[in-house]
N, C-alpha and C positions, 0 to 999 in steps of 0.2 A: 607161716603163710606169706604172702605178697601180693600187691596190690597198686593197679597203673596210678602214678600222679594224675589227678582232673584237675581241672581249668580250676586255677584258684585259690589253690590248696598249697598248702604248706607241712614242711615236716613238724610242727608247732599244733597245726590241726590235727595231723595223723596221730599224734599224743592222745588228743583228748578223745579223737574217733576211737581208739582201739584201747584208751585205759592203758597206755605202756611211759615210763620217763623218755626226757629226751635222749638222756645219755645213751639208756640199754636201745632207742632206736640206732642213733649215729653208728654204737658199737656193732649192731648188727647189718648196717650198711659203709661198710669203709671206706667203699669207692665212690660215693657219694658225693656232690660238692654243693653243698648248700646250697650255695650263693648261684648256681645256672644250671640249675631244676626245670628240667624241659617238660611239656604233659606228655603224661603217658611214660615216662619212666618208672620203671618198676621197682620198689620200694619194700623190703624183707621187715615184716612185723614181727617181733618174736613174742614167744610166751603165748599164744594162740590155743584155749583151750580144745580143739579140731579132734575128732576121732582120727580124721585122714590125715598125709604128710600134709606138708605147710605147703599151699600154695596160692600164688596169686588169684585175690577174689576180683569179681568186672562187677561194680552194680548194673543191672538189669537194664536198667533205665538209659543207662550209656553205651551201652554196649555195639550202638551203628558206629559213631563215632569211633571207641574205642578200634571196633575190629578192624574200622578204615585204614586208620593209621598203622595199625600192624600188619595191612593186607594181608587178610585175612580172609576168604572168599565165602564161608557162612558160617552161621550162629553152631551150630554143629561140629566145625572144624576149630570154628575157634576156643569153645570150652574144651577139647581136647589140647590145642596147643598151648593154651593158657593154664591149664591142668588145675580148672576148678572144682573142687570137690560135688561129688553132685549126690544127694543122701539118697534120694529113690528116683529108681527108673520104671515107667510102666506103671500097670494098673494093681502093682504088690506090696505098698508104701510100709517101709518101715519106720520104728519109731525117731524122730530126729533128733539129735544130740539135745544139750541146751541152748537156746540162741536167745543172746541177752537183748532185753528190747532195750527201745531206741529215745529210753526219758530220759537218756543224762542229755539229749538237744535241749530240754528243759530243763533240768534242774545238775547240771554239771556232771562230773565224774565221781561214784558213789550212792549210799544207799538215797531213792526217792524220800521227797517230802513234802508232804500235802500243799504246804502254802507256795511249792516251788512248783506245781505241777500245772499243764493247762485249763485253762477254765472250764471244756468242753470233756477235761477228760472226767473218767466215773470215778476216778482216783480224786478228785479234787472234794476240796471240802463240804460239806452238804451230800455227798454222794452216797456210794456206799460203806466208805471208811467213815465217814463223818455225818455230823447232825445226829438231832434227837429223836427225828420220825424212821420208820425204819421205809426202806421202798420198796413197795409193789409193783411190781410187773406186769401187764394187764395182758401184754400180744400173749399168742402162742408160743409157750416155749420149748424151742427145738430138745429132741430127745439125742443126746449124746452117746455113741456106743462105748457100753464096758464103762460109762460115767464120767469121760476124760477126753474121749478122743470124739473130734468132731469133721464131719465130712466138710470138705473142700466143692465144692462143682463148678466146674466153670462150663457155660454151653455159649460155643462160638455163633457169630449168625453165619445161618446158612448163605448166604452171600462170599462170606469169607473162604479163600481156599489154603490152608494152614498144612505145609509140609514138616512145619520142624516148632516143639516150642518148650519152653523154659517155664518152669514155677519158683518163684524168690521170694525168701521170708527174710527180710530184711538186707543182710547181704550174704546170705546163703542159699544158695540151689538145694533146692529138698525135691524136684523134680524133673524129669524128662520126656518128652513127649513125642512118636512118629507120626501118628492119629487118635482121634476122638476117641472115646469118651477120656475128657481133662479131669478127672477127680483124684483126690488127697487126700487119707486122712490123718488131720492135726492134730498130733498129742498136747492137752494144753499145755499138761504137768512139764513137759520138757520147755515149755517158751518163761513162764516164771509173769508174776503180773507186772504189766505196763504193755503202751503203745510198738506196733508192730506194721513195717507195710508191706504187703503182699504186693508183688511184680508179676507181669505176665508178659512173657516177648514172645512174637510170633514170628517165623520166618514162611515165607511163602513160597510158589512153587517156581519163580521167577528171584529166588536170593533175597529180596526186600523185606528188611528190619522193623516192627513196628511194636510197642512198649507200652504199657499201661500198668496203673500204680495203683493202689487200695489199702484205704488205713482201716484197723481196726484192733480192739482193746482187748486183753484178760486183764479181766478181773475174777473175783469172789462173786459167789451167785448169792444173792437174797435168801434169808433164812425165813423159812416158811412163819407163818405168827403164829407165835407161842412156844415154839421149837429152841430149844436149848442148842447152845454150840457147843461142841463136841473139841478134842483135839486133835482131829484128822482134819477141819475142815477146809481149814489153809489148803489143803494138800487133792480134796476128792470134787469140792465146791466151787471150783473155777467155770468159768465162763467165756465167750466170745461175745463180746458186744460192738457195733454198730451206732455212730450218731445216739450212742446213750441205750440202746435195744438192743436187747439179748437176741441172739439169732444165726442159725447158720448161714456160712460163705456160700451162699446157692446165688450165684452170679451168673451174667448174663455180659458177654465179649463183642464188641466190634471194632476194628480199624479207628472208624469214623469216632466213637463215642465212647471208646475206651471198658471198663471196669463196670458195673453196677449192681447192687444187691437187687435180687428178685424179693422183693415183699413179700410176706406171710399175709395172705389171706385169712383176715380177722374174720373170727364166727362170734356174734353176739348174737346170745338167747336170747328173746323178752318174747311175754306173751302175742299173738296176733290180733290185731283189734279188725272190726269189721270194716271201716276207710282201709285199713291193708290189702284185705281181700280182694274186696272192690277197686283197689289202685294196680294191683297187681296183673303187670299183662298177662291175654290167655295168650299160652304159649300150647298147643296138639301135641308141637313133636317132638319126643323125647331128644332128652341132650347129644344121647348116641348119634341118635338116628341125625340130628342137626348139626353135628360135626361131621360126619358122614359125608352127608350131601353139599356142604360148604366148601370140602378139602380142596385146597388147590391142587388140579391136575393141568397144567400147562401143557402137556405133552399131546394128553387126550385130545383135549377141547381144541388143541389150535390143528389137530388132522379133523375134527368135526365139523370148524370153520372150514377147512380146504374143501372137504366134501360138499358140501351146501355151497359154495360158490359156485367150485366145478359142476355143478347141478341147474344150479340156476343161471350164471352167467351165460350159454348155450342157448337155453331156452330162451333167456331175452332177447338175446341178439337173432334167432332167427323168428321169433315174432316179429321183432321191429323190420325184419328182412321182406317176408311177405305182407306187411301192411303199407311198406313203404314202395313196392314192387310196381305196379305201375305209375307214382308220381314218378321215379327213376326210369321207369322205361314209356314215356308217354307214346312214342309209337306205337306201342300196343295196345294200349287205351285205346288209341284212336281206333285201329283198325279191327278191335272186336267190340265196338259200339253197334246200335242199331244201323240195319240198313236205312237210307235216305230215299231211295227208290224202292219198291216193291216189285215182284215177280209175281203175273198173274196168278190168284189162285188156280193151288193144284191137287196139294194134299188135304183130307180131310181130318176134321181132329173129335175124338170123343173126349171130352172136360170130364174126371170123377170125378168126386164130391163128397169122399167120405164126413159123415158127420155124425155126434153122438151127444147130445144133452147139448145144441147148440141154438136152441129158439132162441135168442136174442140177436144172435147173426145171419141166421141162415135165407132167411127168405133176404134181406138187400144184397148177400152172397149169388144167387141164382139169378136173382137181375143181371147184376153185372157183370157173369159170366155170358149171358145171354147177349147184353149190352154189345159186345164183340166185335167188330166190324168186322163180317166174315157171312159169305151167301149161308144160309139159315141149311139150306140142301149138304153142306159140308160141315154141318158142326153137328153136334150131339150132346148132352148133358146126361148125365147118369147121377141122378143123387142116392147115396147109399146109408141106408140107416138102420141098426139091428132093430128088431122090432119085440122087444120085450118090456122095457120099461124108459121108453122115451118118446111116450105119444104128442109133446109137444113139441119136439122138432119133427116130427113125424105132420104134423096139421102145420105146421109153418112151413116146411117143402109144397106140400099140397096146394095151398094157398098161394105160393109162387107160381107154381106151374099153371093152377087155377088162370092167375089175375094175368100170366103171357099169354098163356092160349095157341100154345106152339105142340107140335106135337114130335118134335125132338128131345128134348125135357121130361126125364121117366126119375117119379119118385123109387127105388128098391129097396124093400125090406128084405133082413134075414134074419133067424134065431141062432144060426149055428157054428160052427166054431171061437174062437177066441175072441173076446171083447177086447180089440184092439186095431190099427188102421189099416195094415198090412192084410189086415182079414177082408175089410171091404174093398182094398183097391183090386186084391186078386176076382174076388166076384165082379167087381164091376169091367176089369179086364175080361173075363168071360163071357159076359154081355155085350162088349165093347162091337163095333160096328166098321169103326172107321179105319185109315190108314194110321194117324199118329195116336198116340193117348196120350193123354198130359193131365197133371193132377194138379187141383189145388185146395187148400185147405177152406174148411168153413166160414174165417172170418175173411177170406180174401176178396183183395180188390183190383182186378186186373185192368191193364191197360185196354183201351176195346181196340188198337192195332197190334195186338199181342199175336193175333195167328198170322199177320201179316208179315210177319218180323220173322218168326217163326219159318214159315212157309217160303221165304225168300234163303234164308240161311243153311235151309235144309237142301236148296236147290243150290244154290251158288256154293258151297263146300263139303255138298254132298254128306253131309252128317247123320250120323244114326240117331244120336243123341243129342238134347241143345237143354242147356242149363243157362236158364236168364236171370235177370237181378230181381231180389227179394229185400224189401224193404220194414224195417219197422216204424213206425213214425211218430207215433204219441210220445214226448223225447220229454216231455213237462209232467208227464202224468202224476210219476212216482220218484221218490230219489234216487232211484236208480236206474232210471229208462232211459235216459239219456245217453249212459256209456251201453246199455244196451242196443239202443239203437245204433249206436256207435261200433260196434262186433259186427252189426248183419253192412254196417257201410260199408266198414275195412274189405274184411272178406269178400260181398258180390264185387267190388268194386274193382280188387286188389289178389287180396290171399287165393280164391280161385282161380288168377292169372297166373300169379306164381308156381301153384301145384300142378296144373296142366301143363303149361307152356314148359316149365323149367325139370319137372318131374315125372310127367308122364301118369297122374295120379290125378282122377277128381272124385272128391266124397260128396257126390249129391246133393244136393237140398231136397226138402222135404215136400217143395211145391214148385210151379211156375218151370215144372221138367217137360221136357215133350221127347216121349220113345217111338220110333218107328213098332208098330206093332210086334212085328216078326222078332223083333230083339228083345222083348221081352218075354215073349212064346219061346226063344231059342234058350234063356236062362231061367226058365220056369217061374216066371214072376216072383213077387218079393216073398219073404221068409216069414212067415207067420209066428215063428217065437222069434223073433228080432223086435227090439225095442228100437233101432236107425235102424229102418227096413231101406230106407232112402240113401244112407250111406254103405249098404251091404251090399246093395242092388248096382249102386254107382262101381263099387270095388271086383262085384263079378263081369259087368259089362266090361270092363276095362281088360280083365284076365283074359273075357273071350275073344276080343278084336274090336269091338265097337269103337266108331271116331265119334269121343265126343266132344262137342263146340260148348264156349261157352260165350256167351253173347250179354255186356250188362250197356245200359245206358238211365240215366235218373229219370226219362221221359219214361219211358218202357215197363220200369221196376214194379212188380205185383205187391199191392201194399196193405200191411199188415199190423197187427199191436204185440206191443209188448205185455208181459204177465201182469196182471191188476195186481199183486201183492207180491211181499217177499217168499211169502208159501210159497205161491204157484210159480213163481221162477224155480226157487231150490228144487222144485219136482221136476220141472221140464227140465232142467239140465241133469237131473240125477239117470232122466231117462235117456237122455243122451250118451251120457258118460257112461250109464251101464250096457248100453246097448253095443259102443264103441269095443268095451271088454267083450262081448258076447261075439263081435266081428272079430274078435282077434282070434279068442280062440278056436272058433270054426275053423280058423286059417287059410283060406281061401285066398291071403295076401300072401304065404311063402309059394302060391304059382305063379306071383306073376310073371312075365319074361326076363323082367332084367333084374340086378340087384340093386338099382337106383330106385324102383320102384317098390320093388320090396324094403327097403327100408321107409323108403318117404312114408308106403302105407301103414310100416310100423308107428311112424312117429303120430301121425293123425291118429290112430285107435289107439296109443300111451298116452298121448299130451295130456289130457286132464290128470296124471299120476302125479305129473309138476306140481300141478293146482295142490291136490292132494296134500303134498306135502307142508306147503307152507302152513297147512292148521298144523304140522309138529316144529317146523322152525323158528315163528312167531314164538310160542312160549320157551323153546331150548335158545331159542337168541337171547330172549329175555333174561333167562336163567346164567349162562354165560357171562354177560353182562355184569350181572349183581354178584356173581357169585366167584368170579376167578379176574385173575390179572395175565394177560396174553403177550406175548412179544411186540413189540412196534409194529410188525412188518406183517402179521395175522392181524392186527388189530386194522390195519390199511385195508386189507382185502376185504375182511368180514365188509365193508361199505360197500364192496365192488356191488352187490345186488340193490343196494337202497338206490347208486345212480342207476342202473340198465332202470327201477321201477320209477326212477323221475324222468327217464327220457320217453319212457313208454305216455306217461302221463302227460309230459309235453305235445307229444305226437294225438296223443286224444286231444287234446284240450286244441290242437290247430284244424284236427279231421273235425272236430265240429263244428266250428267256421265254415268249411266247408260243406257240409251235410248243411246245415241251414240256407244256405245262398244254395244248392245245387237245387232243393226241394222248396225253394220258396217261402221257407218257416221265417218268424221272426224269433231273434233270441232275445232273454228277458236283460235286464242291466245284471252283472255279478252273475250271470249265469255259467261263467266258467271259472268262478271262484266257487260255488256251491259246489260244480262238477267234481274240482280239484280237491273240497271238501272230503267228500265222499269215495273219491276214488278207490283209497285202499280196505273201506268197506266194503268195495263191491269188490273187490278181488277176494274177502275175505269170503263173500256169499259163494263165490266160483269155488276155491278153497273146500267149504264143508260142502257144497254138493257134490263134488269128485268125491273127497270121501263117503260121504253117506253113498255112493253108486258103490264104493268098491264093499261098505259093509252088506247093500241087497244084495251084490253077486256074492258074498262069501255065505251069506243067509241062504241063498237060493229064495229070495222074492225076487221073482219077475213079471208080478203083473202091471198094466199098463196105469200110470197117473198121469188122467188127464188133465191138459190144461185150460182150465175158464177163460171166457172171451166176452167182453163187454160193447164190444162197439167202437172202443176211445177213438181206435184212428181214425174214423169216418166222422167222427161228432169233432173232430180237433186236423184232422187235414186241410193242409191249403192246397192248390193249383200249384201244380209242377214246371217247374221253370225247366225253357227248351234249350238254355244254354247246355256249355259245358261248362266242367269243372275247370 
């Protein structure tokens, strides 16, 4: 065989490396010249016990170096040009010759001997050859197949990408490799006892060279206690040992950190005491099932994240578009505020008044629709109340109407159809007397120049339709009325500008509406299974030709409270959100005329599906989070929604500065730090109420939950400031 000169080396040392005299080397190199021995010349060993021809061996470990100099282009070509023996190729390992280990570094050339040998090794005295105790082994001891031959494994990390690789037992190739799986198995009986070090070069898919070295012993395995030694045992009783521990080459590969034994997982028995039990975590989910759901899927999760951006990033940006719609276009603020001058009365107007289980509001309700500034000969009141089990708002109308003494002011009871508000306005539409109708809810509180505003608006732009501003006010009440009240600002203020001016699209409000009669006679008034009969009604008029205005100013605005509890909100918007579904799929919006509108209409009757969703993103963010590692560039985006909901939260937190100066409130110290508190709770209440709508429509409950009314904003309103915003 033959073998490159290394840095350092001498033909003096190759003597003692390969166990051969000087002379039979010299003889076997003639052209040789001692004395200007370059590295990397190559160097004829003779006497070589080799199955294969004699050829130059590379240690593993040198091998970049080595190949450089011989340019050599990869690890691959160059065992081929170097024409190193290589014992097994592939995953069919056969038995490898003898390969004499590496104790004569310690104890010279010749047979081993205890006192020459290293301290650490199990050959050394006190070991297994030596002392008087005998040694037990405590770990698990690896089961060897056929008694002798013990498995190799090397598992590269998945990081690594490994085209080409080499396995060396000392300075012999016993393996080759194209791809994974790296195992070998090691006959001991062929290595003979002593020190031995196992090599691994990897070449990768770009040619670069990378080496890793691992020592480890045969020795004789421990004879069990009591067990007599036999004369085979030299021979059947071998072992691989480890830092002193028996155990198979089951390694673990990297670039970065080279070689390392994977540990045997020690099981010790000992009875359980009751502190164990008790210390021991509860763990529900079986191990499967927790590797399972653990697994890293990078692939998955970062198209998961694209989804839910693409989802929500949209959504935000056109919320923040229509709330922000008239501070951007203040022209139009201006010029759909209330009129400044009035136009003689002309039209008359009948006020409904649907109400149901509303004695606490209802009679200062009736006043100050009455309140009105408007000749008493053109106005009308129609209060509507089913008459089966609500004889106290039923004596509280009475009592109103009682203590006016007007006789335009008509209490109506009914028993029959559906217990919900669409029911009473259509009766009270039937009764209706006047030119306009206009509704308002039970606890409202309207302006008393309301029909004058009205009345002017309907003349000067000829409008069928006129949607004015609706206010909530109690903003202190509850933690959450605040950004409530904050929804009914944006929108009368803003988002209704947006959808009509920009869209051609308005979804109603529920109150403070005024219809030309005939246009609600011409679309058959509202829908009695509709839970937004107000937003159905607004979406037909719109299909049939009606112009409707929308008129807001904070003097003008009909004012209202917010839900005395979290119940009574989750309900009132669940009836929203399901009623929105109920207007889609009637589909009365794929008529409209153009397809700008038919989408806009789409979007208003899905919007809450957004909401919706965030009670499943919220926990799969979470899960995400904890349980996988993403790419840098997913991991950037996934934030893209937490800013759109800090600028959303910004743009609240300034609209309520505004809402408070525009209404005359005072706001408390920190009160837009509480706000800011709470914010993403209250998106969270929006969130479970869209869903809970989409579970009543999939249920098929539709009946009406109504919502309780206490009074707040009239016991906690101030005087309306005449500025503007």
């Amino acid at each position: 065989m033959s073998t490159p000169l290394q840095e350092g080396e001498t033909l003096w040392g190759l003597t003692y490396r390969f166990n051969v005299s000087f002379e039979e080397l010299l003889a076997a190199n003639p052209n040789v010249d001692v004395y200007a021995m370059q590295i990397g010349a190559i160097v004829r060993i003779p006497g070589q016990p080799l199955a294969a021809e004699p050829a130059a061996e590379v240690d593993a470990a040198e091998l970049p170096e080595t190949l450089q100099m011989l340019d050599i282009p990869s690890l691959r070509d160059g065992l081929n040009a170097l024409d190193i023996p290589v014992i097994d190729e592939g995953l069919d390992p056969t038995p490898a010759p003898f390969i004499e280990p590496r104790i004569n570094e310690f104890a010279g050339i010749g047979a081993p001997e205890p006192d020459n040998l290293p301290e650490d090794s199990l050959l050394a005295e006190g070991s297994l050859l030596g002392g008087d105790e005998p040694v037990v082994v405590e770990e698990v001891v690896p089961a060897a197949i056929n008694g002798f031959i013990f498995p190799i494994t090397i598992t590269a990390d998945d990081a690594e990408t490994i085209a080409f690789a080499q396995l060396s037992i000392n300075d012999t190739t016993v393996a080759t490799y194209d791809e994974p799986p790296f195992t070998y198995e090691i006959d001991v009986t062929q290595l003979g006892i002593g020190l031995y070090t196992l090599t691994f070069v990897t070449e990768n898919a770009g040619g670069v060279l990378s080496s890793s070295s691992f020592d480890f012993e045969v020795a004789p395995l421990p004879l069990p206690v009591d067990a007599k030694p036999s004369a085979n045992d030299a021979d059947t009783r071998l072992g691989i040992f480890v830092n002193g521990v028996q155990q198979d080459l089951n390694l673990s590969y990297s670039v970065a950190n080279g070689l390392h034994v994977v540990e045997p997982v020690l099981e010790v028995v000992r009875e359980e005491t009751l502190s164990d039990i008790l210390a021991r975590p509860a763990n529900l989910i079986p191990a499967d099932v927790r590797a399972a759901i653990t697994m890293p899927r990078p692939e998955l999760f970062s198209l998961v994240i694209l989804v839910m951006t693409l989802t929500l990033l949209p959504q935000g940006l056109f919320t923040l578009f229509y709330m922000m719609y008239t501070w951007n276009n203040p022209e139009i603020a201006e010029q759909y505020r209330s009129p400044k001058e009035y136009f003689t009365p002309q039209f008359s107007f009948t006020a409904i008044l649907p109400a149901r289980r509303e004695e606490n509001v209802i009679y200062d309700t009736i006043r100050a629709v009455d309140a009105i500034d408007y000749p008493d000969h053109l106005k009308e009141i129609l209060i509507m109340i089913r008459d089966d089990d609500d004889d106290d708002t039923i004596a509280a109308a009475h009592r109103a109407a009682r203590d006016i003494g007007k006789d335009h002011i008509h209490v109506i009871t009914f028993t029959d159809g559906p217990k919900n508000k669409p029911n009473g306005l259509n009766r009270g539409l039937r009764a209706s007397t006047k030119d306009v109708v206009c509704v308002f809810d039970a606890e409202d509180q309207p302006h008393p120049e309301i029909y004058n505003v009205i009345n002017t608006v309907m003349l000067r732009d000829q409008a069928d339709v006129v949607q004015s501003g609706v206010q909530l006010m109690n903003f202190k009440s509850t933690w959450f009325s605040a950004l409530n009240c904050l929804e009914y600002f944006f929108w009368f203020k803003s988002g209704l500008h947006a959808f009509t001016r920009m869209f051609g699209v308005t979804p109603l409000g529920g109150n403070t509406v005024f219809f030309k009669r005939q246009w609600l006679e011409k679309v058959r008034g509202w829908d009695e299974a509709c839970l937004t009969e107000d937003a159905d009604i607004g979406l037909r008029l719109t299909q049939a030709g009606a112009k409707i205005q929308i008129v807001y100013d904070e003097t003008h605005a009909t004012q209202e409270e917010t839900p005395d509890s979290v119940d009574q909100f989750i309900k009132q918007r669940t009836r929203w959100n399901q009623g929105f579904y109920q207007v889609f799929f009637k589909g009365d919006w794929a008529r409209m005329p153009s397809m700008k509108q038919k989408i806009t209409a789409l979007y208003i009757l899905l919007n809450s599906l957004f909401q919706a969703l965030i009670v499943l993103y919220l926990p799969l963010g979470l899960y995400i989070m904890l349980t996988q590692s993403l790419p840098v560039p997913i991991a950037l985006i996934s934030w893209i929604p937490i800013f759109m909901l800090i600028t959303q939260l910004i743009v609240n937190l300034i609209g309520l500065g505004e809402f408070t100066r525009a209404y005359g409130e005072r706001m408390p110290f920190l009160f837009r730090f509480k706000t800011a508190l709470v914010y993403y709770p209250y998106q969270l209440l929006l969130s479970l109420s869209a869903a809970r709508a989409i579970w009543r429509l999939v249920t098929n409950r539709s009946s009406w939950e109504k919502t309780a009314h206490s009074n707040l904003h009239r016991q906690s309103s101030a005087p309306v400031a005449q500025g503007t915003v």
